[in-house]
C-alpha positions in Angstrom: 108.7 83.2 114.7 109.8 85.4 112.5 112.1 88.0 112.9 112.3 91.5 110.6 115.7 93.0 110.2 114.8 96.5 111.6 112.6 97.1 114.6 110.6 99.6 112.5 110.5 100.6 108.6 108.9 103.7 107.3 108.9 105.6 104.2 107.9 109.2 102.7 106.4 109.2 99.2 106.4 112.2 96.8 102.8 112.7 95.9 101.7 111.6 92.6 104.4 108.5 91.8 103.9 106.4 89.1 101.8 103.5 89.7 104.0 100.3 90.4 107.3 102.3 92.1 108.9 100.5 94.5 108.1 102.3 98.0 109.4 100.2 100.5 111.4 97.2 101.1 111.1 94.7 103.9 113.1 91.6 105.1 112.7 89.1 107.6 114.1 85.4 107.8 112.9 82.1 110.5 115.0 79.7 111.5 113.0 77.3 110.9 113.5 74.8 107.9 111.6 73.9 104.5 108.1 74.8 104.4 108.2 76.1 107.8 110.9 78.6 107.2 108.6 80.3 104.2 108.2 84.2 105.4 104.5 85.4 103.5 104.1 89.0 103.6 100.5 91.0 103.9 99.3 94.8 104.6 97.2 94.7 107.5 93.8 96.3 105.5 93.3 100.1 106.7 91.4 102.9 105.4 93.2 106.2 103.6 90.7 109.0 103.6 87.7 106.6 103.5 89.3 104.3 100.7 91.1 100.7 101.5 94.6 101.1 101.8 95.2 98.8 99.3 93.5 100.8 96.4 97.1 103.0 96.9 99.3 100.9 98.0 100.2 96.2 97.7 102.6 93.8 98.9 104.4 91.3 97.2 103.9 88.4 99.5 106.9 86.5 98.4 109.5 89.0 98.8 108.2 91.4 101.0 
């Protein structure tokens, strides 16, 4: 499985950034190899005052 390099990640966010700054950066490996050691990353879909989470906030699924 794979394994993150912290425990836990969080951020804090100045209200009103531009769209497209960088918020957060995530990193986790697998020792597995080829095709099996590709890490994909995803929000879990949540709601932010009513609205889907991602309508404030994506992922780049290759690089986390």
């Amino acid at each position: 499985a794979p394994v993150f390099a912290q425990e836990r990640y969080s951020a804090r966010l100045a209200e009103n950034n531009a769209a497209g700054a960088l918020v957060l950066t995530v990193r986790a490996t697998d020792a597995d190899w080829g095709q099996n050691a590709r890490v994909r990353y995803r929000l879990s879909e949540g709601r932010v005052r009513g609205a889907p989470l991602s309508s404030y906030v994506s992922v780049q699924a290759e690089t986390g």
